[in-house]
C-alpha positions in Angstrom: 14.5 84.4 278.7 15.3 88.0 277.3 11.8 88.1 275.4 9.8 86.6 278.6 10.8 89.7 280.7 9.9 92.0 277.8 6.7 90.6 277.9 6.3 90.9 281.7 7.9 94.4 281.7 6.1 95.4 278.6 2.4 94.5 280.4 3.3 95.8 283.8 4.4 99.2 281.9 0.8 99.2 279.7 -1.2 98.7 282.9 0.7 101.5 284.4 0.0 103.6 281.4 -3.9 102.8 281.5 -3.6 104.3 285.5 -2.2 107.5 283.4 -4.0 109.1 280.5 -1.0 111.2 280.2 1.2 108.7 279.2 -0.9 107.2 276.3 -0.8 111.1 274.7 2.7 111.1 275.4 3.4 107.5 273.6 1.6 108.4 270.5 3.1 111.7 270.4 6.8 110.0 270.9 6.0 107.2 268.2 6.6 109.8 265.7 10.1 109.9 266.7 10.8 106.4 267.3 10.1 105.8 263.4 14.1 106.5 262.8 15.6 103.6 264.8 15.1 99.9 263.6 12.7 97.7 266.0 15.9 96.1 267.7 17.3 99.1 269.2 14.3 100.4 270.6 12.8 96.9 272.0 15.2 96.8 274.1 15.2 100.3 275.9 11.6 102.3 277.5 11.9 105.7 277.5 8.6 107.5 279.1 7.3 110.5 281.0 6.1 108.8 284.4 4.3 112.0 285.1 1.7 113.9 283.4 2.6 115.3 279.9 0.2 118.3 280.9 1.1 120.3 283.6 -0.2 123.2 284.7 2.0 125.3 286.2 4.6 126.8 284.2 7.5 125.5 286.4 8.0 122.3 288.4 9.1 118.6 287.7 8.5 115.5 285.8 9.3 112.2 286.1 11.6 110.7 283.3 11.5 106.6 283.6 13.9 104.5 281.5 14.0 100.9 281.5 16.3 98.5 279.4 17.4 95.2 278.6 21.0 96.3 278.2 23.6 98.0 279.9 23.2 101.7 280.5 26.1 103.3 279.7 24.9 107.3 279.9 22.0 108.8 280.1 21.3 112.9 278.7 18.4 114.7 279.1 18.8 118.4 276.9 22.5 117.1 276.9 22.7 117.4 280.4 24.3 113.8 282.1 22.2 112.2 284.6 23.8 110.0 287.3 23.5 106.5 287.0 23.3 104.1 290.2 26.0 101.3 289.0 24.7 97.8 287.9 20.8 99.1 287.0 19.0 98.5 284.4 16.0 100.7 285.6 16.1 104.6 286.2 14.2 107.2 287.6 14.8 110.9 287.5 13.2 114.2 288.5 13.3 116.9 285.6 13.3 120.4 286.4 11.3 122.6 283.6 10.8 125.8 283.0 8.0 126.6 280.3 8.5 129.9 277.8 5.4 129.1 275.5 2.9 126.8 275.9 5.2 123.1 275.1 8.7 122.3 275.8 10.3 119.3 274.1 13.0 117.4 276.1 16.1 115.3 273.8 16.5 112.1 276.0 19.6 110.2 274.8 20.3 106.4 276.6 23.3 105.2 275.5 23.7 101.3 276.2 26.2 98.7 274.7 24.3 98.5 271.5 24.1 101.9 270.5 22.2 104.9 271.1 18.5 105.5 271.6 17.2 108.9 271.2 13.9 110.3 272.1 11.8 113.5 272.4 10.1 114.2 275.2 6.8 116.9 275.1 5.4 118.7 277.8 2.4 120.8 277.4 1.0 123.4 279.7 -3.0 123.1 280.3 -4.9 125.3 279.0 -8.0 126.9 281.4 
C-alpha cells in the first residue's frame, strides 16, 4: 500500500513540476546532494522548492514543500525549527530570504522516525 501512494504522490508531484521549470533546475541541482543518503531514506521523504528557484528580487519568500511517508518529527530550515501541524505528513512553509550575492543555499533538515534527511536548497537571483 506504502509503494502505491509513492507512485500516486510521486506522479502528482512530477506533473506539478512540469507546470514549473523552476523546480526541474532545482531537482537536478539537489540530486547532487541526495548522493550521500541510501535510496531508503530518501524514498520516503520529498523535499522541494514549490516556488521558483530564480527570483528576482533580492528579498521576498519561497515556498518550501516537504512530503513523507513517515512521521515528521522536526523540521529545520538554516537550523531554524519550523512548526509542525500535529498528525501531518505533508508541510508547507513560507521562507523569508534575503540575498547578499547572487545564490543563497538553504540546509533543510526533516527528521522523521527513521532518521534524518538532509537537503540543500539554492536560490538564484535573475540575471537582466
Amino acid at each position: 500500500m506504502k509503494k502505491l501512494l509513492l507512485c500516486f504522490l510521486t506522479g502528482f508531484l512530477l506533473g506539478c513540476a512540469a507546470e514549473h521549470e523552476s523546480i526541474g533546475k532545482l531537482s537536478s541541482d539537489s540530486q547532487s546532494s541526495a548522493g550521500k543518503y541510501s535510496e531508503s531514506e530518501t524514498q520516503n521523504v520529498l523535499i522541494f522548492n514549490e516556488s521558483s528557484a530564480l527570483v528576482s528580487e533580492p528579498e521576498g519568500n519561497w515556498n518550501l514543500r516537504v512530503s513523507s511517508f513517515e512521521p515528521v518529527q522536526a523540521i529545520y530550515v538554516d537550523n531554524i525549527p519550523m512548526t509542525l501541524a500535529g498528525g501531518s505528513y505533508d508541510f508547507l512553509f513560507e521562507i523569508p530570504y534575503k540575498l547578499k550575492s547572487e545564490e543563497k543555499s538553504f540546509t533543510v533538515e526533516v527528521y522523521t522516525t527513521e532518521g534524518v534527511i538532509k537537503r540543500e536548497v539554492l536560490l538564484k537571483q535573475k540575471t537582466s
